[in-house]
C-alpha positions in Angstrom: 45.2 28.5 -13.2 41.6 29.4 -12.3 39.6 32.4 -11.3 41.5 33.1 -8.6 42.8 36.0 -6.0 46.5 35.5 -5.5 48.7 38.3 -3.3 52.2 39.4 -3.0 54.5 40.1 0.3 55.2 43.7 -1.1 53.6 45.4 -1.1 50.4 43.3 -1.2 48.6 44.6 -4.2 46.1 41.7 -5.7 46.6 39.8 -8.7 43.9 38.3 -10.5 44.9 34.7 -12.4 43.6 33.9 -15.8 41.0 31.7 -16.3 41.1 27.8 -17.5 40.1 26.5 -20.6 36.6 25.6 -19.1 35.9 28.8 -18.8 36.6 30.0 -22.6 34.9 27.1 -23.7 31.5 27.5 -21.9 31.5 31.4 -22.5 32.6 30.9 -27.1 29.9 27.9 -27.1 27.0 30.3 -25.2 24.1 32.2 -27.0 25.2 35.7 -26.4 28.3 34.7 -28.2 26.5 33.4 -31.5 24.1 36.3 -31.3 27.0 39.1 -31.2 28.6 36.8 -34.3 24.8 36.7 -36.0 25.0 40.3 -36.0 28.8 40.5 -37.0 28.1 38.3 -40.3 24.6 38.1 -41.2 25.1 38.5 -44.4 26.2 34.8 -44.3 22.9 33.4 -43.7 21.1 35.7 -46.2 23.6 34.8 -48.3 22.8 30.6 -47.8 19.3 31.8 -47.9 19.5 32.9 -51.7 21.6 30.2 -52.3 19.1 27.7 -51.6 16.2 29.5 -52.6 18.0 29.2 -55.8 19.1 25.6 -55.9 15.4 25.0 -54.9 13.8 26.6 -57.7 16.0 24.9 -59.9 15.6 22.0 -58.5 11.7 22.4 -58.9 11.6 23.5 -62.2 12.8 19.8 -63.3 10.3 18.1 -61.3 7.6 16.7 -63.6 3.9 18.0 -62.9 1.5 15.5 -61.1 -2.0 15.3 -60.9 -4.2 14.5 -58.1 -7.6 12.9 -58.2 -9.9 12.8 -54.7 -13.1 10.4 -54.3 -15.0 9.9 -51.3 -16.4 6.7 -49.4 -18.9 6.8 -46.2 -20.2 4.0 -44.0 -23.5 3.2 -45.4 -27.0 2.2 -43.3 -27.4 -1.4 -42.7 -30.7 -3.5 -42.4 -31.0 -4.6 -38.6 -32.1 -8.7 -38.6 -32.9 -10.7 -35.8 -29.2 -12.1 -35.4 -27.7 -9.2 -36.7 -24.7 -9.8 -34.5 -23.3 -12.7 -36.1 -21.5 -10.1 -38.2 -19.8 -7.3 -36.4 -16.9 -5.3 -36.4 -15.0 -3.4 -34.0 -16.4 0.2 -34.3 -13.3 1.7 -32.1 -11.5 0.3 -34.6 -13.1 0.1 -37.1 -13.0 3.5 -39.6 -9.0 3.2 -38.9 -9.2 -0.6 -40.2 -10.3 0.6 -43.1 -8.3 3.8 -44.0 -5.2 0.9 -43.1 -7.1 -1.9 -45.8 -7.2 0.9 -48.5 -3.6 1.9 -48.2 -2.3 -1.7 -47.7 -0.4 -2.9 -50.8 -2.7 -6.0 -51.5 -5.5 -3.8 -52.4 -3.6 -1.5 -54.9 -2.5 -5.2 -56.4 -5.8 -5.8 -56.6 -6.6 -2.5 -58.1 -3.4 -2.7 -60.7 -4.9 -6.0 -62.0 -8.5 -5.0 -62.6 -6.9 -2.3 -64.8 -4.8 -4.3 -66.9 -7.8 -7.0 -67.1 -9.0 -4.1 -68.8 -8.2 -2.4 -72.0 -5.4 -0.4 -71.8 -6.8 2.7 -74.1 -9.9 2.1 -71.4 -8.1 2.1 -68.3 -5.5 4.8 -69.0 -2.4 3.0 -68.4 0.8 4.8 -70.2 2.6 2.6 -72.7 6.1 3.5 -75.0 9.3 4.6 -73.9 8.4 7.8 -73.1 5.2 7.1 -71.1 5.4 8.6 -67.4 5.7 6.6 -64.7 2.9 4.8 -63.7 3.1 5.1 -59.8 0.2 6.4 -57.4 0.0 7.3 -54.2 -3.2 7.2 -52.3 -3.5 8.7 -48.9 -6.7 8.3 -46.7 -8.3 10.5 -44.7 -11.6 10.6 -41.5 -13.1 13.6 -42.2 -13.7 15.5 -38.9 -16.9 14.4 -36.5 -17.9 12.1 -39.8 -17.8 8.9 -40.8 -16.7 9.9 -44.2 -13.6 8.7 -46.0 -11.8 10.9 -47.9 -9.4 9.8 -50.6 -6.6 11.5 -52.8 -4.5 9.6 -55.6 -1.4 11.2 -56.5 0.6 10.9 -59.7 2.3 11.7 -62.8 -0.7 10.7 -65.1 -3.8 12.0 -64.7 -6.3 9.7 -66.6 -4.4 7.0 -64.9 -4.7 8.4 -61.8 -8.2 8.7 -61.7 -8.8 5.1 -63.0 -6.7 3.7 -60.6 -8.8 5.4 -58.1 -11.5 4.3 -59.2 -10.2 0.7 -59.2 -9.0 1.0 -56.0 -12.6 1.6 -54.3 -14.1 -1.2 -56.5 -11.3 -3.9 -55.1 -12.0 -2.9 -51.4 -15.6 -3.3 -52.2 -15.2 -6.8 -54.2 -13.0 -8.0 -51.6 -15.0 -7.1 -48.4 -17.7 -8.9 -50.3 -15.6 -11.8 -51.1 -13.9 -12.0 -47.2 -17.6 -11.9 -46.3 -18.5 -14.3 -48.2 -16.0 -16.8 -47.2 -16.3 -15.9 -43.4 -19.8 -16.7 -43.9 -19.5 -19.9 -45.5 -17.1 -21.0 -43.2 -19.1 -19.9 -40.2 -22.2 -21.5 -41.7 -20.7 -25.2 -42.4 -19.5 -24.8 -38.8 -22.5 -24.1 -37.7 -24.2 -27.4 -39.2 -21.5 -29.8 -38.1 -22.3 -28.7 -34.8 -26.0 -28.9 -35.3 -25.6 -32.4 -36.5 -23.6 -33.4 -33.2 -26.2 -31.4 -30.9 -28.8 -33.2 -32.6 -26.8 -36.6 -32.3 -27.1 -36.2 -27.8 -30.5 -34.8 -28.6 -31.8 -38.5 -29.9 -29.5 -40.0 -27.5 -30.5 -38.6 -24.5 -34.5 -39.1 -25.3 -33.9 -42.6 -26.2 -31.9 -42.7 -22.2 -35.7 -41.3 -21.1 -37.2 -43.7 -22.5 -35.2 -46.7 -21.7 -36.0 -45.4 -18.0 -39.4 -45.1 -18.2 -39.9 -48.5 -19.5 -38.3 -50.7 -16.8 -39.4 -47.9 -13.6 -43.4 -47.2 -13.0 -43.6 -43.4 -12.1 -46.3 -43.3 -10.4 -45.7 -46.2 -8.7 -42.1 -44.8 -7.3 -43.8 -41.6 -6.1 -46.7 -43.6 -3.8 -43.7 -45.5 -2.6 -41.4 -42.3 -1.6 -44.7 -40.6 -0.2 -45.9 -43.6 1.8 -42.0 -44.9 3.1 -41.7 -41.1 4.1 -44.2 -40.6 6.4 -43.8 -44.1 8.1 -39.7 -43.1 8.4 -41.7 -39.7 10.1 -43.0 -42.0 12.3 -40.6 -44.2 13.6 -38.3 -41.2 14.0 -41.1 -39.9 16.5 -40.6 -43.2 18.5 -37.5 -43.3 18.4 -37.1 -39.9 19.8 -39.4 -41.1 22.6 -37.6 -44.1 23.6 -34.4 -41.9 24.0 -36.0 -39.6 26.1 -37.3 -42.9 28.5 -33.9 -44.5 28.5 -32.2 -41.0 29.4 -34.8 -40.8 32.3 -34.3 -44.6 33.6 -30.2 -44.0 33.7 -30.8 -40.8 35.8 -32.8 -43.0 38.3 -30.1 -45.3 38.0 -27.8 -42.8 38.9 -28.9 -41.6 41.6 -30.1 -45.0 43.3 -33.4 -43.6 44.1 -36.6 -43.7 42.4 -37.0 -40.7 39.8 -38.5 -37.4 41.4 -40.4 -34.7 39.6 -39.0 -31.0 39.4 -42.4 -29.5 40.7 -43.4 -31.8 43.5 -40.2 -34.1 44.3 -42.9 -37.2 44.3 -41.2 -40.4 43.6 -41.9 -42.1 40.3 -42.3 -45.5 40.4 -42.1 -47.6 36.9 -45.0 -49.8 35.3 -42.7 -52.4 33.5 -45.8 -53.9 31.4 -47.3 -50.9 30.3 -44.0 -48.6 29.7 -45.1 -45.8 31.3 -44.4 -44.1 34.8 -47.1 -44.5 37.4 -48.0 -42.5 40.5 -46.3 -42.8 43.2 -47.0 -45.3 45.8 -48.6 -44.4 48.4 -47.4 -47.2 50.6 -43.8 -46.5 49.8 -44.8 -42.6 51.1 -46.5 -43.2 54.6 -43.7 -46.0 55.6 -40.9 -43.5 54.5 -43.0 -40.6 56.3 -43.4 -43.0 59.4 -39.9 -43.5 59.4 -39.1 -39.9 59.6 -41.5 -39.3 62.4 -40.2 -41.6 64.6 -36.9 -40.8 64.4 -37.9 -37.2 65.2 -40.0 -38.4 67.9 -36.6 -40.5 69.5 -35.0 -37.6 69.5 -37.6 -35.9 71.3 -38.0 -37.9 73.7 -34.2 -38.8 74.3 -34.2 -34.7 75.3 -36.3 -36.7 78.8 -35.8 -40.2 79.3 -32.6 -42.2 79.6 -30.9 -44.2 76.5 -31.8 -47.7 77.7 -35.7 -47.0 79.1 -38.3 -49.0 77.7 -39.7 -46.3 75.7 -37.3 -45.5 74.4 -36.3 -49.1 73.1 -39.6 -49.4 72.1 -39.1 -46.4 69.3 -36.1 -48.1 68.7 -37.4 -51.6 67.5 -40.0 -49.6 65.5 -37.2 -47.6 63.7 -35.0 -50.9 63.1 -38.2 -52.5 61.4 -39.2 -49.6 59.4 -35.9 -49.0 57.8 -36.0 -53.0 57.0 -39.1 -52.2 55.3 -37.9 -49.6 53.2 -34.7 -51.5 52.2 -36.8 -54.3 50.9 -39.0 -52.3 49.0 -35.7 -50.2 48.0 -34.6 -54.0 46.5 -37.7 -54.4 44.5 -37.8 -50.7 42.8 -33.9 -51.7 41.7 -35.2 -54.9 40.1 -38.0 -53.3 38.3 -35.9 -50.6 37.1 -33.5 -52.5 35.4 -35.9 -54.9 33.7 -37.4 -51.3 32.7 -34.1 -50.9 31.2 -33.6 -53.7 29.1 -37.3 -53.4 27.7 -36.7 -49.7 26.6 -33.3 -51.0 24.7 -34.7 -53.8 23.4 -37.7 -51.7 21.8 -35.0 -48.9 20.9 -32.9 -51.3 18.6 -36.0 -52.2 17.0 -37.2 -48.9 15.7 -33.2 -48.1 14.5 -33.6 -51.4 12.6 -36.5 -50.5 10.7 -35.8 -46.6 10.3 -32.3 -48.0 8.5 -34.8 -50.3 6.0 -37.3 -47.8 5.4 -34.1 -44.7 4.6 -32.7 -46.7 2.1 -36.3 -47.6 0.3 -37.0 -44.1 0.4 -33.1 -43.1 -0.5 -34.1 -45.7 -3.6 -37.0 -44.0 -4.8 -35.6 -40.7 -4.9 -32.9 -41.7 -6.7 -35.0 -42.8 -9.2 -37.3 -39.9 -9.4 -33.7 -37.5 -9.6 -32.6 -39.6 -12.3 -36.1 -39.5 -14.3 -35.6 -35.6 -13.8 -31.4 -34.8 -14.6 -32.9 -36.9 -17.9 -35.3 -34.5 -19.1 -33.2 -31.8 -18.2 -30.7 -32.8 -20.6 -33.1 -33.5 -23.3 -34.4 -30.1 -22.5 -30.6 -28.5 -22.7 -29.9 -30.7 -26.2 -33.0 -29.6 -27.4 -32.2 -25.6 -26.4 -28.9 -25.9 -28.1 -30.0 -27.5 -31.0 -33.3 -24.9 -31.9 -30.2 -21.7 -30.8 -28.0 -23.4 -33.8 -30.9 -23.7 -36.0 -31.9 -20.0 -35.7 -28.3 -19.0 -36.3 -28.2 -21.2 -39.7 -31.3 -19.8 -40.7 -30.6 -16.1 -39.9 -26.7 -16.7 -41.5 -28.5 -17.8 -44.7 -30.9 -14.5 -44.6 -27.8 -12.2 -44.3 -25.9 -14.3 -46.6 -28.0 -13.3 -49.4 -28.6 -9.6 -48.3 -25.5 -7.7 -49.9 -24.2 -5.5 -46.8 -21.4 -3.9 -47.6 -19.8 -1.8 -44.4 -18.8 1.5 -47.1 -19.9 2.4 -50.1 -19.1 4.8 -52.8 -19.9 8.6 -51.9 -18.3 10.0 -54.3 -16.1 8.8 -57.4 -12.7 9.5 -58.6 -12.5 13.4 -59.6 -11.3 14.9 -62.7 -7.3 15.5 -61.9 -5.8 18.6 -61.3 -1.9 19.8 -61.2 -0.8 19.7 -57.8 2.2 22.1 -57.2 2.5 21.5 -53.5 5.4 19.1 -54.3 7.6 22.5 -56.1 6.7 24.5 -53.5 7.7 21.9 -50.8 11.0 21.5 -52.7 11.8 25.2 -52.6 10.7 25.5 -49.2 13.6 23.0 -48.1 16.3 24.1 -50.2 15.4 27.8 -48.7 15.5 26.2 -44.6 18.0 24.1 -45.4 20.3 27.2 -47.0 19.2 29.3 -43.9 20.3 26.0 -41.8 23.6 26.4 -43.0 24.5 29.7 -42.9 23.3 29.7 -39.6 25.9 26.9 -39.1 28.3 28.7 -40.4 27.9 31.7 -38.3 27.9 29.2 -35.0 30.9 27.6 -36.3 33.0 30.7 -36.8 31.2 32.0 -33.5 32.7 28.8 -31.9 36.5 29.8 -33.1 36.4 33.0 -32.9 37.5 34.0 -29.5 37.6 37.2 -29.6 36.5 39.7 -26.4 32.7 41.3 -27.4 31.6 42.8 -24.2 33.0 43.5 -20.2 30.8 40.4 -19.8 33.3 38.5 -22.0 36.2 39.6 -20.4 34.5 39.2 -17.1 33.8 35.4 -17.7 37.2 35.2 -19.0 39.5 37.1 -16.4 37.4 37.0 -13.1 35.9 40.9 -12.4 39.4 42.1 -13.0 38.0 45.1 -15.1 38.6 48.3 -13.4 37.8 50.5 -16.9 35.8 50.1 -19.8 36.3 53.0 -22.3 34.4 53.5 -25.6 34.5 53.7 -29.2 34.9 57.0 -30.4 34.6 58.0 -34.3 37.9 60.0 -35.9 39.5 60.7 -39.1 42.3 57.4 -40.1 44.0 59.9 -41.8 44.9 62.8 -39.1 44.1 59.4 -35.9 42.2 59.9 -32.9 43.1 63.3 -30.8 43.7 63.2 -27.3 41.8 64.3 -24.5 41.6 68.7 -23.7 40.0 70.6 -21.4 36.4 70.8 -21.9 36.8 68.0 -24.3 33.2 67.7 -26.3 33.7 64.0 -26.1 31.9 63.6 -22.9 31.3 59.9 -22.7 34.4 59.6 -23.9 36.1 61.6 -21.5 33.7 60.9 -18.3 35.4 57.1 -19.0 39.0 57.9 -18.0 37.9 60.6 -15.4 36.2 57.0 -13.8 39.6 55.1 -14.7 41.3 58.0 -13.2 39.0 57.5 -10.0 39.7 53.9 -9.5 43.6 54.5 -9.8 43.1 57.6 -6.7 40.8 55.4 -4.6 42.4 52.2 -5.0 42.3 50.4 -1.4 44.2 47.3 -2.8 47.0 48.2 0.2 48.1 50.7 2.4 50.1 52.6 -0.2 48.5 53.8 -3.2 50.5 52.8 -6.2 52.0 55.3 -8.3 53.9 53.6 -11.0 51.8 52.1 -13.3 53.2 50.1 -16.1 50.5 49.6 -19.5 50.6 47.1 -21.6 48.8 44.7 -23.6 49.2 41.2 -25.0 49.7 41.9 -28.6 49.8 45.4 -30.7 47.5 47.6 -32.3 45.3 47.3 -29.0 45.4 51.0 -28.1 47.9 51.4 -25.1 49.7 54.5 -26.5 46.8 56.0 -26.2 45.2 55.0 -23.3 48.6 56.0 -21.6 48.2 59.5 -22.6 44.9 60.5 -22.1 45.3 59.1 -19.2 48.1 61.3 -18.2 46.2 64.2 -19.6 43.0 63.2 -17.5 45.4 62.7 -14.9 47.1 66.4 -14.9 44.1 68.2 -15.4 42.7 66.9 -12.2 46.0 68.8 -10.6 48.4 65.3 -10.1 51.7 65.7 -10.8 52.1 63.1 -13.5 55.3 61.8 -15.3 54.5 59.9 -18.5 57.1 57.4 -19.7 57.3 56.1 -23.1 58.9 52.3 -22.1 58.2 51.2 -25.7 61.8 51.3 -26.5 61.4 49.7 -29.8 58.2 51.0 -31.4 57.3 54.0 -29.3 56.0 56.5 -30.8 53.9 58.4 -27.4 55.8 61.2 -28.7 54.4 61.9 -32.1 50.9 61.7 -30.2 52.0 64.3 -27.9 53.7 66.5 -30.5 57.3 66.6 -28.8 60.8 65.6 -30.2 62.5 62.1 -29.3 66.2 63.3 -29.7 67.2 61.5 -26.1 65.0 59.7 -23.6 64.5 56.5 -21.7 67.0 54.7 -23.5 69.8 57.3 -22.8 68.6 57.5 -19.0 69.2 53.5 -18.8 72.4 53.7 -20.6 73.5 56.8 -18.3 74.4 59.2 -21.5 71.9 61.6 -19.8 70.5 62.7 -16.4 66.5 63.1 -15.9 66.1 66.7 -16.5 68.2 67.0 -19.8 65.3 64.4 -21.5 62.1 65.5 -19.4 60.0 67.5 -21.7 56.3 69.2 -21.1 53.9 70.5 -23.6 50.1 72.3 -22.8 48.9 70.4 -19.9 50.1 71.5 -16.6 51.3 69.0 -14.2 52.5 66.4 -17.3 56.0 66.1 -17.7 57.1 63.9 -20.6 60.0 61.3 -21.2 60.0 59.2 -24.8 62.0 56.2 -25.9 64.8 57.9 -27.1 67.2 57.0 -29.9 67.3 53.0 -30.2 70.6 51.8 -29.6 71.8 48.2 -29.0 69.3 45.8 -27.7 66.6 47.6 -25.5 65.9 44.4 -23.6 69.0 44.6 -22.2 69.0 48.1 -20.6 65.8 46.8 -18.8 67.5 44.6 -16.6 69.8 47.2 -15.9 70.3 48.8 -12.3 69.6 52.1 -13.2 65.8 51.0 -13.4 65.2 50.4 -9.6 67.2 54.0 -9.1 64.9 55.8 -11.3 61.5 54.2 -10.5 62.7 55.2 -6.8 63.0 58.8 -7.6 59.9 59.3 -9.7 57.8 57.9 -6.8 59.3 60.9 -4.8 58.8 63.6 -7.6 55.0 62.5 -8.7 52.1 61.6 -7.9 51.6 59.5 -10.7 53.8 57.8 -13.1 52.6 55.9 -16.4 55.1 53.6 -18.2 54.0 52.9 -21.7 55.4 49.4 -22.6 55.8 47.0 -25.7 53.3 44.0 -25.3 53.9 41.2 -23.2 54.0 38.9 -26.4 56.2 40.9 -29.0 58.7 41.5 -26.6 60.7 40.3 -23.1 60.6 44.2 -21.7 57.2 44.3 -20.6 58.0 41.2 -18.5 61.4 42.5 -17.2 59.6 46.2 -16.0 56.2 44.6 -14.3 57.9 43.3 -11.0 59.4 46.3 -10.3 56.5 48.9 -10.4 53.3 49.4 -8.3 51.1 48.0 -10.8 50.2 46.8 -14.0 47.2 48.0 -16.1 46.7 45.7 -18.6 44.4 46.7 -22.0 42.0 44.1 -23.8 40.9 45.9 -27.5 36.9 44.8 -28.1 36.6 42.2 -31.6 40.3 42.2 -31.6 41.7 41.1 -28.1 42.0 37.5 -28.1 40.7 35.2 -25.2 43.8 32.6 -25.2 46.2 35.5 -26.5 45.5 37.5 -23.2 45.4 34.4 -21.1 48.3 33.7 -22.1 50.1 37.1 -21.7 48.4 37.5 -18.1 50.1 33.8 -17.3 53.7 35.5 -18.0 53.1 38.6 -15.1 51.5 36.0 -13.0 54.7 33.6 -13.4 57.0 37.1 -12.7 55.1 38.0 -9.9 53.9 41.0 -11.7 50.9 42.9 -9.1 47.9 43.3 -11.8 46.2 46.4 -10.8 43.3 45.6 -13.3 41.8 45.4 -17.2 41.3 48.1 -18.7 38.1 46.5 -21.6 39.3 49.5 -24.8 37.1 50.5 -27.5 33.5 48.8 -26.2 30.5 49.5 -28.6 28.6 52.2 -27.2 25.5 50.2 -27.9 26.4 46.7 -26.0 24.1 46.2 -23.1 27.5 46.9 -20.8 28.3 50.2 -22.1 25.1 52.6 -20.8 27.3 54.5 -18.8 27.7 58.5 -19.8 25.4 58.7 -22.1 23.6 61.8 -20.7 24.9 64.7 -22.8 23.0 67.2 -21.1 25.3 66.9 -17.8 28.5 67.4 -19.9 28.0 71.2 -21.4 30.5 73.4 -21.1 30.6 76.5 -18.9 29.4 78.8 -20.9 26.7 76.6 -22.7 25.5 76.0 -19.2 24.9 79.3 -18.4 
């Protein structure tokens, strides 16, 4: 069941459900949790601390010594030549090329044979049995804002570890020299195979020029294009004045009348031998004028005289002849026009002829002039190529022979010295990884251990069911923990149930306060005895009338606690051997009455189920204000279980780093399955320094009277 609110008919008091296993697992796997188990058992990682310091120092004390040897290399000046950039390297690249070239295991194979080409005495390689390993390790470095190299053999040997630095420098310098080398002679016969081919279309394409010039005169094709140019100029000028004529001649055409200027509207008559316009004729003019004039005279004179007088007919016949005239001469301008016509074509054709002849003897001579030039252009491009390769034979040959190496030697190998890094490295490992595991430990055990640490805990656990957290106090074992008096100097300790004793008088969980209160826990030894009677006492001494029940019938001892006699209670009021006020006892504290467990007899779980229960609980809700039933816990006995259902309330105790999470859970799962009303948890024994427990810590408000005055 989760965190949850659940109610009851009667008389309607809440009841808080346990939580699910979610819960307990988020809350054992959180920091707090580890943190509170760190400070429970530190001595566990301290302990794995020591025990790998130890194992580490032992460890390091078998280690055999080694030697390291450092040497230094920088990227040397170089001699700028004119095709310098024939060689090149990647400089974004190229200082981490080389650190990778040094470390790369070719290279230390080189190195390893140059010293055994050598004489061993000279190169300070171990021989015997009992010679130490021979092994280097060589780690490369860019020193900061530099281009230097910095290098540092490592190894068991130290007059082998400097020669095999030492070796290792001189193979990356004999083999850069070798790879340039045999870049350069492979660039270099690549470069004369291709200057034998560029000088192959050299020869070829001169010989092309020359074959040209032979069978073509130069200077003859120039005249040629010059002169068959500006004739084609010419007959282009003719031809664009014949086009205008014939466009001219079809507007006459068009129109059916001779051609009339813009300006003057005079008509244009055509001279067919010449082939050019005339003037116009005069002739034409008057008669056409004549014409006009007369047939604005007839109609003048029509205004007077009749249709058919003789004057009238006379303009008539005049008119009649005139336009006979004009058509005849109308006839003849037609006539002349078209032979105009044919003329203009005729002469039109002819200059298209001959500007088609003289394009193609001018395309012709062009073409042969381009071709005489795309020749020398290409023995001008054969001839670049060829002098470019040349240069870049010549200038390979120059820095052939120039020995340019990229690094050279700064510095050489150093003498060796020990190198305890490795020891202390050791030690340092075996300490962490002790420390590691003690810390796992401790998480581990924080992991199982579910045990209540804090109100938070019990919070996370049980929903905000706590209604009283009460502290841990210091007392004798021997003489136990005395209850609460008047004036008690325990004032935090105190001021704790006087707030418990609060929330039981202003509880507003229903309309009737509840007034029998059953305590129990879910296991013993979790301090219900006596949180039942200081209760009672804090209780009483606020002026309630307060009847405290010892319901441990099996184990009870509220009695010795108090300092009274257990010759007959509970047990003889259930079995009906006595009456309430034969087994009711009362020691110092006004207002507390007392009943204990009485003398066992039979099996106490049965007198809880019997009738006389409901009877008596009745009766003491009359006579008190407030009655506290101290019972067995839930899970060592069935009592607990039978008596919750019946009273007003249950106040159930959690004991902090004792009280288990599942334990309680499931103890709180038995009321909730009786239909037990849970009036809260009370959180016993908190550490007065957890963050929770800050409350009543100001002594100076607890004084008694006459301190205070």
């Amino acid at each position: 069941m989760g965190n949850e609110l659940i109610t009851t008919s009667d008389p309607g008091y809440p009841m808080t459900a346990p939580a699910d296993d979610s819960s307990l697992r988020n809350r054992s796997g959180g920091v707090a949790r580890f943190l509170v188990c760190l400070k429970t058992f530190w001595w566990i990682p301290l302990v794995a601390l020591a025990l790998g310091l130890a194992a580490g120092i032992k460890y390091a004390s078998h280690l055999q010594p080694v030697f390291v040897s450092q040497a230094s290399m920088w990227e040397t000046m170089k001699l700028r030549l004119p095709e310098e950039s024939l060689y090149s390297d990647n400089m974004d690249t190229f200082l981490g090329t080389q650190i990778e070239l040094l470390q790369s295991e070719k290279l230390q194979e080189m190195a390893r044979d140059q010293m055994k080409s050598q004489k061993n005495g000279d190169a300070g390689i171990p021989t015997g049995k009992d010679a130490p390993p021979s092994k280097v390790v060589v780690r490369v470095n860019l020193a900061p804002k530099s281009s230097i190299l910095n290098l540092q053999a490592t190894g068991f040997d130290p007059v082998f570890t400097r020669n095999y630095l030492d070796a290792l420098m001189d193979a990356f310098l004999s083999y850069e020299r070798e790879m340039r080398n045999q870049i350069s002679g492979v660039t270099l016969a690549s470069i004369n195979d291709q200057m034998q081919s560029a000088e192959q279309d050299l020869k070829s394409e001169q010989d092309a020029l020359m074959a040209f010039e032979q069978s073509n005169n130069m200077a003859i094709l120039q005249e040629q294009g010059s002169v068959a140019g500006t004739y084609l100029e010419k007959l282009q000028t003719q031809l664009s004045d014949l086009t205008l004529e014939a466009k001219l001649l079809e507007a006459a055409g068009t129109n059916d009348q001779p051609v009339a200027t813009e300006t003057t509207n005079a008509v244009i008559p055509w001279d067919l031998a010449g082939g050019t316009a005339q003037g116009p004729d005069r002739q034409d003019l008057n008669s056409a004028a004549n014409l006009e004039q007369m047939k604005m005279e007839r109609a003048e004179q029509v205004k007077h005289l009749a249709a058919h007088s003789p004057k009238i007919e006379e303009l008539d016949d005049e008119i009649r002849r005139a336009e006979e005239f004009q058509e005849i001469n109308q006839r003849q301008n037609t006539s002349r026009l078209v032979a105009r016509r044919q003329a203009n074509q005729i002469r039109m054709d002819y200059v298209q002829t001959s500007i088609k002849e003289w394009q193609d003897k001018v395309t012709e001579a062009n073409g042969r002039l381009a071709k005489a030039e795309q020749l020398k252009l290409n023995i001008q491009r054969s001839q670049s190529v060829f002098d470019h390769l040349a240069a870049m034979a010549q200038s390979l040959g120059i820095s052939r022979s120039i020995d340019q190496e990229s690094l050279a030697i700064l510095e050489p190998a150093s003498v060796p010295l020990p190198f305890n890094q490795g020891r202390v490295k050791s030690i340092e490992v075996a300490a962490l990884g002790g420390l590691a595991t003690g810390m796992l430990l401790v998480f581990l055990i924080g992991l199982r251990d579910d045990r209540f640490k804090s109100v938070s805990d019990v919070n996370m656990v049980l929903g905000d069911a706590v209604v009283g957290m009460l502290p841990r106090v210091k007392f004798n074992k021997t003489r136990g923990l005395p209850l609460l008096a008047p004036n008690d100097s325990r004032y935090a300790y105190a001021e704790s149930y006087r707030s418990l004793r609060s929330a039981l008088h202003f509880f507003d969980g229903g309309e009737v306060r509840p007034k029998v209160l059953l305590i129990t826990s879910a296991t013993p030894n979790e301090g219900k005895s006596t949180v039942s009677a200081n209760l009672a006492h804090t209780l009483a001494m606020s002026g309630s009338r307060v009847l405290l029940v010892d319901g441990d019938l099996r184990k009870g001892h509220l009695h010795h606690l108090l300092g009274l006699q257990n010759e007959a209670g509970l047990t003889e009021l259930l079995s009906g051997t006595r009456e309430p006020e034969q087994v009711i006892q009362t020691n110092s504290i006004p207002n507390l009455k007392f009943i204990s467990r009485g003398i066992i007899n039979g099996n106490p779980g049965d007198l809880m189920l019997s009738t006389r229960v409901d009877g008596l609980l009745d009766r003491w809700r009359r006579e008190f204000d407030y009655v506290l039933i101290d019972s067995s816990p839930m899970l060592a006995a069935a009592d607990a279980s039978c008596l919750a259902p019946r009273v007003d309330g249950t106040l159930f105790l959690v004991r902090s780093h004792f009280s288990s999470a599942r334990v309680t859970r499931e103890a709180l799962e038995v009321l909730v399955r009786r239909h037990a009303k849970l009036f809260g948890v009370v959180f016993n024994m908190a550490e007065p320094s957890g963050r929770s427990s800050y409350n009543y810590k100001y002594a100076d408000y607890y004084y008694p009277p006459a301190k205070r005055a």
